[in-house]
FIKOLZA-1660 file (N, C-alpha, C; in steps of 0.1 Angstrom, whole numbers, plus 5000, padded with zeros to 4 digits):
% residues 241
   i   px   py   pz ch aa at
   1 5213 5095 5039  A  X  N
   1 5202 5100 5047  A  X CA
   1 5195 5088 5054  A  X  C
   2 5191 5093 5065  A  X  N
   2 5185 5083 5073  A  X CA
   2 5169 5086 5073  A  X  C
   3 5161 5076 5068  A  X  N
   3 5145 5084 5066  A  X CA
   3 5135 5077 5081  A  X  C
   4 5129 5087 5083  A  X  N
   4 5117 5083 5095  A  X CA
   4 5105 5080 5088  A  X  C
   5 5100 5070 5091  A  X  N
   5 5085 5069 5087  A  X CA
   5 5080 5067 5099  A  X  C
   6 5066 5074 5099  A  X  N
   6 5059 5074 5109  A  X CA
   6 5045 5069 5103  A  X  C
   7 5037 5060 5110  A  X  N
   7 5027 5053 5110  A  X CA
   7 5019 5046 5123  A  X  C
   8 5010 5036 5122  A  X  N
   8 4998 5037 5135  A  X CA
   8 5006 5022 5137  A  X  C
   9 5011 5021 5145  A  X  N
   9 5014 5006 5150  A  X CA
   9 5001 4995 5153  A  X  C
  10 5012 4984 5149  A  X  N
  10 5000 4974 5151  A  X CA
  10 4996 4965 5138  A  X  C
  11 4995 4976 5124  A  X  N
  11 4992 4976 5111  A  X CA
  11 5001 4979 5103  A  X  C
  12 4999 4971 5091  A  X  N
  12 5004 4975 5079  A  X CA
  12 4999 4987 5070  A  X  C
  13 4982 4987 5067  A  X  N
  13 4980 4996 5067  A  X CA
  13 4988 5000 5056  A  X  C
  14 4986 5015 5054  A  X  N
  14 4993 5025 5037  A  X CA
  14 5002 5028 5043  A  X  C
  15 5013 5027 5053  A  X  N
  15 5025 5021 5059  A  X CA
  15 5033 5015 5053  A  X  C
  16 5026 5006 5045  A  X  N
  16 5032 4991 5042  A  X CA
  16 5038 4994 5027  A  X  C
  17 5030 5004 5022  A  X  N
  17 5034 5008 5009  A  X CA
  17 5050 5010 5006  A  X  C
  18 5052 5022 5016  A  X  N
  18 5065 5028 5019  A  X CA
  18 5075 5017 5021  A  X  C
  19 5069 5011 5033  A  X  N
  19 5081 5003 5038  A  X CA
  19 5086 4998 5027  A  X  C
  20 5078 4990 5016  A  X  N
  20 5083 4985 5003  A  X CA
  20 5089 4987 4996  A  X  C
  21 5088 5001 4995  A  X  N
  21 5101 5011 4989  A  X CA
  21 5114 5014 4992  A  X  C
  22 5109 5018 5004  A  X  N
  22 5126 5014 5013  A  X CA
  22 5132 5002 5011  A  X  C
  23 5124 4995 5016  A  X  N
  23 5133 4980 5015  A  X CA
  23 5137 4974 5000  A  X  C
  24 5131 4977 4994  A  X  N
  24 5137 4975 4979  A  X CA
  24 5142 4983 4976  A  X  C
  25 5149 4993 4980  A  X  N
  25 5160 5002 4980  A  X CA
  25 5173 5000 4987  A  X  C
  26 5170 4990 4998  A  X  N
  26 5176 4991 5006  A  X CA
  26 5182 5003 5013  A  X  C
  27 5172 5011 5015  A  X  N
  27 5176 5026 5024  A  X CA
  27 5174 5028 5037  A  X  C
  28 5183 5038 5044  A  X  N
  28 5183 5034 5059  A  X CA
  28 5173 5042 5062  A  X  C
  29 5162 5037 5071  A  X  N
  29 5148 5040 5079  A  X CA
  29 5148 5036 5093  A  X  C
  30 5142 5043 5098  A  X  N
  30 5139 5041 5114  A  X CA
  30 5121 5042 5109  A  X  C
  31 5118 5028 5114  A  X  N
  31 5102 5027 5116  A  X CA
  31 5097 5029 5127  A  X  C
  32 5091 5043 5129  A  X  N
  32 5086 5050 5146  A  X CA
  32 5072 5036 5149  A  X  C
  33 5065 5032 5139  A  X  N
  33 5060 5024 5147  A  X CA
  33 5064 5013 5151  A  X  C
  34 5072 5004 5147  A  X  N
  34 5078 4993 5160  A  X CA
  34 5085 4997 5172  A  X  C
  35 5086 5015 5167  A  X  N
  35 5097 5012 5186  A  X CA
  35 5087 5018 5196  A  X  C
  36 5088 5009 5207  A  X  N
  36 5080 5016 5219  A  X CA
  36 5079 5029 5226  A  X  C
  37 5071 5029 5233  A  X  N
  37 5063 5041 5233  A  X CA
  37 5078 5051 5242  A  X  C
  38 5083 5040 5250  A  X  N
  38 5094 5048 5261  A  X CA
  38 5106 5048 5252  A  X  C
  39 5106 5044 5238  A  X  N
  39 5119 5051 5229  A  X CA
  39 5116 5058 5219  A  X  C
  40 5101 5066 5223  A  X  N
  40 5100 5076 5210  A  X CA
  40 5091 5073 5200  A  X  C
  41 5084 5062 5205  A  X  N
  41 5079 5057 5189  A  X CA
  41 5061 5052 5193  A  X  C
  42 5056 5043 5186  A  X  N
  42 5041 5040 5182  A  X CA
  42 5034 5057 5185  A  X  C
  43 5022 5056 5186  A  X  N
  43 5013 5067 5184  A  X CA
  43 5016 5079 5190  A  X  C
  44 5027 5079 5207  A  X  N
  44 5033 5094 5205  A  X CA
  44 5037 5099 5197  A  X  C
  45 5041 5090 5190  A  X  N
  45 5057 5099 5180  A  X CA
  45 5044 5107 5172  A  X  C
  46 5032 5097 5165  A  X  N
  46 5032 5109 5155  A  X CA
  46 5019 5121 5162  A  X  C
  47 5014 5118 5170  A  X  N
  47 5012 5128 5177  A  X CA
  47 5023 5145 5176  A  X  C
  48 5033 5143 5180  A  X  N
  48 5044 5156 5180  A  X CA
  48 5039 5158 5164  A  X  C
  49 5038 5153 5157  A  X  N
  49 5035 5165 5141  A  X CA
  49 5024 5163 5139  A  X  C
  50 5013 5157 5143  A  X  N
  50 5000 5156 5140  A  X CA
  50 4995 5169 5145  A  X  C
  51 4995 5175 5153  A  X  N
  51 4995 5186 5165  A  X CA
  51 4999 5198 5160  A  X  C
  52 5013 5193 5151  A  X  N
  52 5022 5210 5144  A  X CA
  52 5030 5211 5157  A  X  C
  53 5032 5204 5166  A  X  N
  53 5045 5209 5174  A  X CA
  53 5060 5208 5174  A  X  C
  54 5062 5200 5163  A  X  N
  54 5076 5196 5157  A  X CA
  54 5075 5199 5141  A  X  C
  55 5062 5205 5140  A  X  N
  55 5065 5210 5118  A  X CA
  55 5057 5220 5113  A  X  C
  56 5064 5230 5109  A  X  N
  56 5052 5239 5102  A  X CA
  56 5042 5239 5095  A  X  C
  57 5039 5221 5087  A  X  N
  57 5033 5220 5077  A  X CA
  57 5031 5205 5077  A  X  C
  58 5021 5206 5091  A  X  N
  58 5016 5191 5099  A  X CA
  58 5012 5184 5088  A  X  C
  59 5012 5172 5086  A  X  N
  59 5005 5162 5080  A  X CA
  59 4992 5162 5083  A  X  C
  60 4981 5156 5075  A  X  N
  60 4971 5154 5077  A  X CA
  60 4965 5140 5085  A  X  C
  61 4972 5132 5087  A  X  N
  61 4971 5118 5090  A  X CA
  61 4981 5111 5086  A  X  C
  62 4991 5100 5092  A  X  N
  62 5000 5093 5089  A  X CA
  62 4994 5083 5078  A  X  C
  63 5002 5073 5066  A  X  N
  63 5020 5080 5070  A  X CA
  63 5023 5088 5067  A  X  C
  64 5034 5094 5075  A  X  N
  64 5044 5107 5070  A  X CA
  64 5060 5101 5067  A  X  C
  65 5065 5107 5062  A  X  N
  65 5086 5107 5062  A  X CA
  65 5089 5121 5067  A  X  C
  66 5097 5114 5071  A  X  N
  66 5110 5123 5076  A  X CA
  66 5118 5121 5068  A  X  C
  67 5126 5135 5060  A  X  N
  67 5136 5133 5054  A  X CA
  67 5143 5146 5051  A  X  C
  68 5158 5147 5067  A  X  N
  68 5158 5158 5070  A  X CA
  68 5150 5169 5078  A  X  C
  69 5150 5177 5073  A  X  N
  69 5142 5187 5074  A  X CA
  69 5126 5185 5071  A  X  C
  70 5127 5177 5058  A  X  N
  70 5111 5181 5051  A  X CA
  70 5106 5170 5061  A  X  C
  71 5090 5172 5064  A  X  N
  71 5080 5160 5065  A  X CA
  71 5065 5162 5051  A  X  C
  72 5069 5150 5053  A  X  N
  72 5064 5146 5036  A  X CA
  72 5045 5134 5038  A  X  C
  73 5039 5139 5036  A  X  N
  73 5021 5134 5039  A  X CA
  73 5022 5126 5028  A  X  C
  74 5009 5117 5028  A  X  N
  74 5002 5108 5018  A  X CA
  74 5012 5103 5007  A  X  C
  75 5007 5087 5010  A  X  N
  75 5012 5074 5002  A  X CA
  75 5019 5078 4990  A  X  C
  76 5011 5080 4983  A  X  N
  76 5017 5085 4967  A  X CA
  76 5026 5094 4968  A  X  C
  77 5022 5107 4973  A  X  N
  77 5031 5121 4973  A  X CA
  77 5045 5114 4980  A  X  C
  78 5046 5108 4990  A  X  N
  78 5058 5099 4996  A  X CA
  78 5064 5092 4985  A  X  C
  79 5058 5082 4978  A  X  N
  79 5066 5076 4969  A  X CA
  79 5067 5081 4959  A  X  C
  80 5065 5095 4952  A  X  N
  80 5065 5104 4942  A  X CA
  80 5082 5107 4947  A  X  C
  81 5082 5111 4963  A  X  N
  81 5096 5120 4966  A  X CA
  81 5104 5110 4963  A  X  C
  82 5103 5096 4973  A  X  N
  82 5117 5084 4974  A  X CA
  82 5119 5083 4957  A  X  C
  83 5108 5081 4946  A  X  N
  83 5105 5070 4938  A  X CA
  83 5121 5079 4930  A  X  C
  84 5121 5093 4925  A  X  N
  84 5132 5095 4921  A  X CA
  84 5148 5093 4931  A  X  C
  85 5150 5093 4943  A  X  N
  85 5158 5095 4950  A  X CA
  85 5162 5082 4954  A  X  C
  86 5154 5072 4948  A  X  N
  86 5159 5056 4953  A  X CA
  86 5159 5051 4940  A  X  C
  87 5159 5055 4928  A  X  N
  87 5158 5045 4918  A  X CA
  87 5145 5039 4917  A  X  C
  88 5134 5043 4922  A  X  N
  88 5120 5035 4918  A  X CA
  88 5109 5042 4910  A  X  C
  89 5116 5050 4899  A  X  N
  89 5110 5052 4894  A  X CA
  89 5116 5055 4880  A  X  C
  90 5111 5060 4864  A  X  N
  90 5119 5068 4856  A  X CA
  90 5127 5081 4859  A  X  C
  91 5137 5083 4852  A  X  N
  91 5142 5095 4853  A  X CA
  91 5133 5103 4847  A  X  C
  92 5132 5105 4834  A  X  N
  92 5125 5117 4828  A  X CA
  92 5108 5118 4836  A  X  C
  93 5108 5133 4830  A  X  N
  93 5093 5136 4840  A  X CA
  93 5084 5127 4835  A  X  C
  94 5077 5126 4821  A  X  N
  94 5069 5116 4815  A  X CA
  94 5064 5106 4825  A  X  C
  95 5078 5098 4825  A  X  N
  95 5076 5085 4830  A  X CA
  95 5075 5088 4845  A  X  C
  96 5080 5097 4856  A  X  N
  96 5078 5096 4868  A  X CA
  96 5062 5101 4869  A  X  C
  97 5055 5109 4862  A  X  N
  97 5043 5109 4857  A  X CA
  97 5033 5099 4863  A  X  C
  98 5038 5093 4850  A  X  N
  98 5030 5082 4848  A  X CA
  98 5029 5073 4861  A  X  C
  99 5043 5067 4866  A  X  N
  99 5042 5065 4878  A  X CA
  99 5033 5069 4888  A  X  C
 100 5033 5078 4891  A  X  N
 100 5029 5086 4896  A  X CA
 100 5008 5083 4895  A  X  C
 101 5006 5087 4885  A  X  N
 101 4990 5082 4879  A  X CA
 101 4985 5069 4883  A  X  C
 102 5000 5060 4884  A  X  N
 102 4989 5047 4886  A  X CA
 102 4994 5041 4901  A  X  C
 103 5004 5049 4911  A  X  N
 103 5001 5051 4921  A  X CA
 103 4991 5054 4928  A  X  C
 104 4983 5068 4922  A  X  N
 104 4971 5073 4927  A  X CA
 104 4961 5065 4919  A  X  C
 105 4959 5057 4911  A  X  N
 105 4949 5048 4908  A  X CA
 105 4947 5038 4917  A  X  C
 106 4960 5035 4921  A  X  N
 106 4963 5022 4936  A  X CA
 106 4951 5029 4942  A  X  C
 107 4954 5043 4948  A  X  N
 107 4950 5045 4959  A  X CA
 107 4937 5046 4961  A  X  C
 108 4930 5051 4948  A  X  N
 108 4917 5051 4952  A  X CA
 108 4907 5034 4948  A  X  C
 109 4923 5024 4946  A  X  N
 109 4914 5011 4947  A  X CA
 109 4912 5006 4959  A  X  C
 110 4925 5011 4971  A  X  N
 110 4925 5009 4983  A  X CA
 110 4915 5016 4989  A  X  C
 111 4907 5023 4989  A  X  N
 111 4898 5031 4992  A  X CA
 111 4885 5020 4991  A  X  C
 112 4886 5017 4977  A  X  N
 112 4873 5011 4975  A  X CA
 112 4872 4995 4981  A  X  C
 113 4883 4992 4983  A  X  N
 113 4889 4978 4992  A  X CA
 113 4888 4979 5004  A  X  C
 114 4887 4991 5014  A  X  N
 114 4885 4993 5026  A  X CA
 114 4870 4996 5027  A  X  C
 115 4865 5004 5017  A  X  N
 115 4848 5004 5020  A  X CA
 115 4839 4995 5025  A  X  C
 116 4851 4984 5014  A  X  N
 116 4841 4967 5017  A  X CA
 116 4837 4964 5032  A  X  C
 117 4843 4968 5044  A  X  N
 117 4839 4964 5053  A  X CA
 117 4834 4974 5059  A  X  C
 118 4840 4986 5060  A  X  N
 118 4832 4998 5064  A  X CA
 118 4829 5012 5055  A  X  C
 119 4815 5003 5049  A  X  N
 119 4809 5010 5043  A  X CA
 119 4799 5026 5048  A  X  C
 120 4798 5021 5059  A  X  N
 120 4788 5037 5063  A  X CA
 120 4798 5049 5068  A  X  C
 121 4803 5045 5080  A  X  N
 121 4813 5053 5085  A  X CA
 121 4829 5043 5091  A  X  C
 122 4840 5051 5091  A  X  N
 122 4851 5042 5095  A  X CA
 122 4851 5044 5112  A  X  C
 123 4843 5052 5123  A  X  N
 123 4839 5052 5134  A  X CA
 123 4830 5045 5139  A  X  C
 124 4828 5036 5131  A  X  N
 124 4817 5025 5136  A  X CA
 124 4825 5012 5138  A  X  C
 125 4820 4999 5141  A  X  N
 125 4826 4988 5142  A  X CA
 125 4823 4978 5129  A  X  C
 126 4827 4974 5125  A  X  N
 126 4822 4965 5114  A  X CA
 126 4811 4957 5117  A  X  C
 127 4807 4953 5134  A  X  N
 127 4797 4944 5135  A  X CA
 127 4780 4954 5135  A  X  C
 128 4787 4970 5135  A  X  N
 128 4769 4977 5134  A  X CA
 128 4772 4980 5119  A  X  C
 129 4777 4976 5109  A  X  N
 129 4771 4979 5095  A  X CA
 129 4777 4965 5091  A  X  C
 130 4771 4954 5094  A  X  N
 130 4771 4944 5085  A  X CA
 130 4767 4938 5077  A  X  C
 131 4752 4946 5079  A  X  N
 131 4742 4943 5064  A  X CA
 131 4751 4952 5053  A  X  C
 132 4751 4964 5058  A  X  N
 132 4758 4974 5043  A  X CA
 132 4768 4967 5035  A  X  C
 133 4775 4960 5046  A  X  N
 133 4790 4953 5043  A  X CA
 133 4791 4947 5031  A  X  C
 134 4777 4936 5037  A  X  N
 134 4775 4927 5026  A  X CA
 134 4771 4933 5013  A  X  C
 135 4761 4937 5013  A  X  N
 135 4758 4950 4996  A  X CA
 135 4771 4954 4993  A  X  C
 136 4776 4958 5004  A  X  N
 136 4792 4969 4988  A  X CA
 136 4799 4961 4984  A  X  C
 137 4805 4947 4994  A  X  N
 137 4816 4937 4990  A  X CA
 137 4810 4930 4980  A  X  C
 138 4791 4925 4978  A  X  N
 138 4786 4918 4964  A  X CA
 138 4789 4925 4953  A  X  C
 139 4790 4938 4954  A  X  N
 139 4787 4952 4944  A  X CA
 139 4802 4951 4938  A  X  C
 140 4814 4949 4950  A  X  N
 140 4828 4955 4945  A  X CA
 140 4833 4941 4940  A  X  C
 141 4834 4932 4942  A  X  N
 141 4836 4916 4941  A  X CA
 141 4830 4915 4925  A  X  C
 142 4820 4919 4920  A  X  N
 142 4810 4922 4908  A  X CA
 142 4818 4928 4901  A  X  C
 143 4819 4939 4903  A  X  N
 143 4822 4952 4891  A  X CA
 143 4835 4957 4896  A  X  C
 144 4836 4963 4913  A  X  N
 144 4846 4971 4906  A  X CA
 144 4865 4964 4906  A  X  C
 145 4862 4951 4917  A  X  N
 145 4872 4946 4916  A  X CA
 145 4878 4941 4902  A  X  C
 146 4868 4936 4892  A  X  N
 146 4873 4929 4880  A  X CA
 146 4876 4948 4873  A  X  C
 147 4870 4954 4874  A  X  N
 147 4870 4968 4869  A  X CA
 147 4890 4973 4870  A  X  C
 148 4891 4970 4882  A  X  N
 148 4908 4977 4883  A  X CA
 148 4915 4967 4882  A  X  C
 149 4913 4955 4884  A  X  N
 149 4925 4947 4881  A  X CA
 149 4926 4943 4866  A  X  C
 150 4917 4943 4858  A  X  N
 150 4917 4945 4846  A  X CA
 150 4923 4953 4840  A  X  C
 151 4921 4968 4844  A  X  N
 151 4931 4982 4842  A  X CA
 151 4943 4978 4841  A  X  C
 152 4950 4973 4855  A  X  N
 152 4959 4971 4856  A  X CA
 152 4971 4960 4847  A  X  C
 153 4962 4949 4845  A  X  N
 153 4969 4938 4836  A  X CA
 153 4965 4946 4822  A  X  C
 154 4956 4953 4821  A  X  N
 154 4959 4957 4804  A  X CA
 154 4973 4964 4807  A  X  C
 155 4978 4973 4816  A  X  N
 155 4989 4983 4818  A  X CA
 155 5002 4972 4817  A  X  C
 156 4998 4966 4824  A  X  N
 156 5013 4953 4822  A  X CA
 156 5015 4952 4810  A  X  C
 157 4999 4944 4801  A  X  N
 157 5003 4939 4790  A  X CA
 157 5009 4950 4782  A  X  C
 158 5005 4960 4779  A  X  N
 158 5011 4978 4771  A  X CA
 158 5026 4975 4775  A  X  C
 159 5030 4970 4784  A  X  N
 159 5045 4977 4788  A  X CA
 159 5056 4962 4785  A  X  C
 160 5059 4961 4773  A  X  N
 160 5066 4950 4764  A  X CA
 160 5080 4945 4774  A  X  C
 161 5082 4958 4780  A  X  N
 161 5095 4955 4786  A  X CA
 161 5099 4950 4798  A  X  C
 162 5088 4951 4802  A  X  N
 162 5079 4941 4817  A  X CA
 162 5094 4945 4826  A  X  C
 163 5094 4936 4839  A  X  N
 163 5085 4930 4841  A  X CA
 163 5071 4937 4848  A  X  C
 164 5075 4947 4849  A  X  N
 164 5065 4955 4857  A  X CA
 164 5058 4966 4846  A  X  C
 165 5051 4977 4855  A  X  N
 165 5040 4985 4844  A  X CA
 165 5047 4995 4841  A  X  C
 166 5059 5000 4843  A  X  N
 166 5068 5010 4843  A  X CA
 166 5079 5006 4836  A  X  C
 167 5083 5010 4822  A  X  N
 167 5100 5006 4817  A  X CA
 167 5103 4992 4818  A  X  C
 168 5116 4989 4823  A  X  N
 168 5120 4978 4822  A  X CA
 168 5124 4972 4836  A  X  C
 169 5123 4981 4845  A  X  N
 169 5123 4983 4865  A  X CA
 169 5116 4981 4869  A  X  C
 170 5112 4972 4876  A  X  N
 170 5103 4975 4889  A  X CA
 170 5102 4990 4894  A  X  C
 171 5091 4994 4895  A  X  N
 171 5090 5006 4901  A  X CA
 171 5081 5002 4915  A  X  C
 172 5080 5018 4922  A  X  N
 172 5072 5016 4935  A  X CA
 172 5059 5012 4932  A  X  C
 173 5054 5016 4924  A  X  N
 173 5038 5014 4914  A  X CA
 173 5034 4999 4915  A  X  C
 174 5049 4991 4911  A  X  N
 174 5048 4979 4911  A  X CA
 174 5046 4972 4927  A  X  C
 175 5058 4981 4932  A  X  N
 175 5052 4975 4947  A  X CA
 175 5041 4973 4950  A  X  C
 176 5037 4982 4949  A  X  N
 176 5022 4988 4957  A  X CA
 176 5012 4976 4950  A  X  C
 177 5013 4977 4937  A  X  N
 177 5005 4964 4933  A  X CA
 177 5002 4957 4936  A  X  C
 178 5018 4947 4940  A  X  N
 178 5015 4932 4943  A  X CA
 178 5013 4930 4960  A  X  C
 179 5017 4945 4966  A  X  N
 179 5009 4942 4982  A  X CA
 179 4997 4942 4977  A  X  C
 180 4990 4955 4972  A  X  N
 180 4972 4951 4971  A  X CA
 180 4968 4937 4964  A  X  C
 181 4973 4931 4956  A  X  N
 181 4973 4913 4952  A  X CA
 181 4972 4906 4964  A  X  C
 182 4983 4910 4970  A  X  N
 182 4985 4901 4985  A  X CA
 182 4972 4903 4994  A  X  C
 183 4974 4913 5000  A  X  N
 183 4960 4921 5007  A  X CA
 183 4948 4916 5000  A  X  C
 184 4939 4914 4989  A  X  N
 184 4931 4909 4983  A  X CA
 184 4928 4891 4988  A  X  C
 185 4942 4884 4986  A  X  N
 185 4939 4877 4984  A  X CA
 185 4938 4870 4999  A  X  C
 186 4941 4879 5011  A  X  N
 186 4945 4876 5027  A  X CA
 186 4924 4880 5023  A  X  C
 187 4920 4890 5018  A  X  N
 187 4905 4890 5021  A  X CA
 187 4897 4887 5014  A  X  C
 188 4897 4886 5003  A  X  N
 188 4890 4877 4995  A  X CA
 188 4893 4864 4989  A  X  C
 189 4898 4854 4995  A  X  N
 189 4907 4844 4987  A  X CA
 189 4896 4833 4979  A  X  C
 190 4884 4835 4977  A  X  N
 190 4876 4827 4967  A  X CA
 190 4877 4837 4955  A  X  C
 191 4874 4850 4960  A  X  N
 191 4867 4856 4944  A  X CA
 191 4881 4865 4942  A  X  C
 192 4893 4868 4949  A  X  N
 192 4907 4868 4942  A  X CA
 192 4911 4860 4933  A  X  C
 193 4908 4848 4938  A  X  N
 193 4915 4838 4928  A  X CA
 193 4909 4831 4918  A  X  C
 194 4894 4838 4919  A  X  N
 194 4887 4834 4907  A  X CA
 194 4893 4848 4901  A  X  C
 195 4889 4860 4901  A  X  N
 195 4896 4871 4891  A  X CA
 195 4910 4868 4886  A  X  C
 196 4922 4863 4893  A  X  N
 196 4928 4863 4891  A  X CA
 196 4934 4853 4877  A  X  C
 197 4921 4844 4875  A  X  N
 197 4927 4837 4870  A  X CA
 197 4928 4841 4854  A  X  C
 198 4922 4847 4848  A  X  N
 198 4922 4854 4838  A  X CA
 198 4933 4867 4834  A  X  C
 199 4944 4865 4846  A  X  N
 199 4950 4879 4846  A  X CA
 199 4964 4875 4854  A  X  C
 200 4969 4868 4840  A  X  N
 200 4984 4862 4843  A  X CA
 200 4997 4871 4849  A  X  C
 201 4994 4879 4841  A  X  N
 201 5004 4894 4846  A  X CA
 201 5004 4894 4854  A  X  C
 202 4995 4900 4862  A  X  N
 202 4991 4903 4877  A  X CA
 202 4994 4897 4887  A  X  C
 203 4994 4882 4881  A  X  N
 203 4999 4871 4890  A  X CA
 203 5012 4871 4890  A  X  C
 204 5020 4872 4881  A  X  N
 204 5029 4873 4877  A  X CA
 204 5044 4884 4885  A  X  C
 205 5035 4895 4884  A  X  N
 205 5043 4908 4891  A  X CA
 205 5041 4909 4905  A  X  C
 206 5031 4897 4911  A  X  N
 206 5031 4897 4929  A  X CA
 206 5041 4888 4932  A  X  C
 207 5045 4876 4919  A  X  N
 207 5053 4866 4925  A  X CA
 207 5072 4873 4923  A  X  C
 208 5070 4884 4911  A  X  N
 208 5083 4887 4911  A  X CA
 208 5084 4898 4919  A  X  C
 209 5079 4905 4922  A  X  N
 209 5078 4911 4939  A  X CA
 209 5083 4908 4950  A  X  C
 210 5076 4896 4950  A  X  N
 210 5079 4893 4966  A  X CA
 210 5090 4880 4966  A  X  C
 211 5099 4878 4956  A  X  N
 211 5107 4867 4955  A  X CA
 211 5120 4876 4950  A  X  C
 212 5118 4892 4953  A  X  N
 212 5133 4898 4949  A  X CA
 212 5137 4899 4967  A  X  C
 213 5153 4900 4965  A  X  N
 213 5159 4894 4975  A  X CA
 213 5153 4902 4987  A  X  C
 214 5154 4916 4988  A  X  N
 214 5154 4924 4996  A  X CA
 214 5140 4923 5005  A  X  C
 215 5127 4921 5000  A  X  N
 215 5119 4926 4998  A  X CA
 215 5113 4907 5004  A  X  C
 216 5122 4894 4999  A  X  N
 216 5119 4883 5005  A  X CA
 216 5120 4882 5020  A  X  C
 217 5135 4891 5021  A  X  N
 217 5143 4890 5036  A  X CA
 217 5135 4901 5043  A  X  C
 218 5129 4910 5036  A  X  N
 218 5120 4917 5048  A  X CA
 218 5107 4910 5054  A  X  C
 219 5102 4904 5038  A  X  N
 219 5087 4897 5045  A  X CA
 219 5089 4886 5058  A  X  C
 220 5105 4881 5058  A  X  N
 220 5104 4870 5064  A  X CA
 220 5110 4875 5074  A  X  C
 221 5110 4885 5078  A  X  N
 221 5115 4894 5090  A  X CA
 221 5105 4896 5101  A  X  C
 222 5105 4897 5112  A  X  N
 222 5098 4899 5120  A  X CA
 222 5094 4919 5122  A  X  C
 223 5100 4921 5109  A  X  N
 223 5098 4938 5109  A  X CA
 223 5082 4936 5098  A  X  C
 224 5077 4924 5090  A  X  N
 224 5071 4924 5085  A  X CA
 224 5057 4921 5093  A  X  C
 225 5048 4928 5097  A  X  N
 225 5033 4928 5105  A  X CA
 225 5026 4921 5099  A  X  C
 226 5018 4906 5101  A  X  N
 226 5012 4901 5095  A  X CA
 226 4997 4907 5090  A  X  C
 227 4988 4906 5075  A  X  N
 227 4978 4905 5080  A  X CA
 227 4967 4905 5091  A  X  C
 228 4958 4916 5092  A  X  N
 228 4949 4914 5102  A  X CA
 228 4938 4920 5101  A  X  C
 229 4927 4918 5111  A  X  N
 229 4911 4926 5106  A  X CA
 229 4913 4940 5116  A  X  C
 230 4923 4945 5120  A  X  N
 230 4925 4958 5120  A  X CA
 230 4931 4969 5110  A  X  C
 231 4926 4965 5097  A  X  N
 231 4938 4969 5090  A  X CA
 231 4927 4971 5075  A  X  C
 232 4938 4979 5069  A  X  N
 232 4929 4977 5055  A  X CA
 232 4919 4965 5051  A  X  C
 233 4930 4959 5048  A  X  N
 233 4929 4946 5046  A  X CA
 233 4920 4936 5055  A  X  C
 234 4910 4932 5053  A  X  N
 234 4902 4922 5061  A  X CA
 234 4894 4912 5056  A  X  C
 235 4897 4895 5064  A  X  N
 235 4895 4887 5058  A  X CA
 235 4885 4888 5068  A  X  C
 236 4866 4886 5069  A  X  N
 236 4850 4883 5070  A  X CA
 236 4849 4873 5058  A  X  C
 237 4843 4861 5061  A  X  N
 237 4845 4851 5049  A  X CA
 237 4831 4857 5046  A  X  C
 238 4821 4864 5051  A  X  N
 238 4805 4859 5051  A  X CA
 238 4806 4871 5037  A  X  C
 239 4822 4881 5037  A  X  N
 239 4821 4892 5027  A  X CA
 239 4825 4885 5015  A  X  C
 240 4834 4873 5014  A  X  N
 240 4842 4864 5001  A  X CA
 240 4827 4858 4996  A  X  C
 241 4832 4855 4980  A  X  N
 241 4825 4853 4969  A  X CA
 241 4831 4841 4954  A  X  C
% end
């Protein structure tokens, strides 16, 4: 099968998640946002299902997959489908489960990671809520950053069979991790790498991440979108700590 992902060009974004999956799968994808607009791709493309004119059962916001017939919404629910269908995840339910739980734990750290800069509304610019900015990012920097990455290295440490928080596989879970490691540290790189230093795992599962073959030759691909302050992810040093 050949899978479409669709996402907002320009960004990596919860895009980036997927792509990581794939590519550490090595499975064949067509990424609608790098191809231009006159071959089908950036923001028309997902317009046609944003709309319901190409699916009975529109997505709410990219990303979406294509796979076949089905179109498949939201980060997790996406890597819930591939995670059995590519090897990234357990076979038994338990464990795809669990996976599964600390996918959606990602997600709502990514949430709390994007607040940092737009705390009031995401229709505003980051330059009219800058005072707020600063209050959530002292607040999250504080408490809740050391709060989940903590979570998460106790979860490594529980899982004997390493190298990751799942079995003895890398799972997508893991992906997702060591991009948010990455992402943190593109925006916070004082008070990442002060947290981090207490929390060897963690360090640990971003470097065996992104040093497996597949997954190296993508980063160093020009299919890989750098960092940027349009994107989840944003480095404001006046927000680092």
């Amino acid at each position: 099968m050949i899978y479409e992902l669709y996402y907002w060009p320009g960004i990596q974004g919860r895009g980036e998640f997927i792509r990581l999956g794939l590519e550490e799968a090595g499975a064949d994808y067509v990424d609608f946002a790098l191809k231009p607009e006159e071959e089908g791709g950036g923001v028309s493309a997902l317009d046609r299902f944003l709309d319901g004119r190409d699916v009975a059962r529109p997505p709410f916001a990219p990303p979406f997959l294509k796979a076949g017939r089905q179109v498949i919404g939201q980060t997790a629910n996406i890597l819930l489908f591939l995670g059995e269908r590519l090897h990234l995840a357990p076979r038994d339910s338990a464990g795809r489960l669990w996976t599964h739980q600390l996918q959606l734990t990602i997600s709502d750290f990514i949430v709390e990671i994007h607040d940092t800069h737009h705390p009031i509304a995401g229709g505003l610019y980051y330059a009219q809520q800058k005072r707020e900015a600063k209050r959530r990012s002292k607040d999250f920097l504080a408490d809740r950053l050391p709060k989940f990455l903590g979570y998460f290295e106790r979860v490594l440490q529980r899982n004997p069979r390493g190298p990751g928080m799942v079995g003895a596989r890398i799972s997508y879970a893991d992906l997702s991790m060591a991009q948010v490691v990455a992402g943190l540290r593109y925006a916070f790189p004082i008070a990442t790498r002060k947290a981090l230093r207490a929390r060897p795992r963690l360090r640990a599962l971003h470097d065996e991440v992104f040093a497996r073959p597949r997954i190296r030759r993508y980063v160093e691909s020009d299919r890989r979108l750098a960092f940027n302050n349009d994107d989840i992810f944003r480095h404001y040093p006046e927000l680092d700590g």
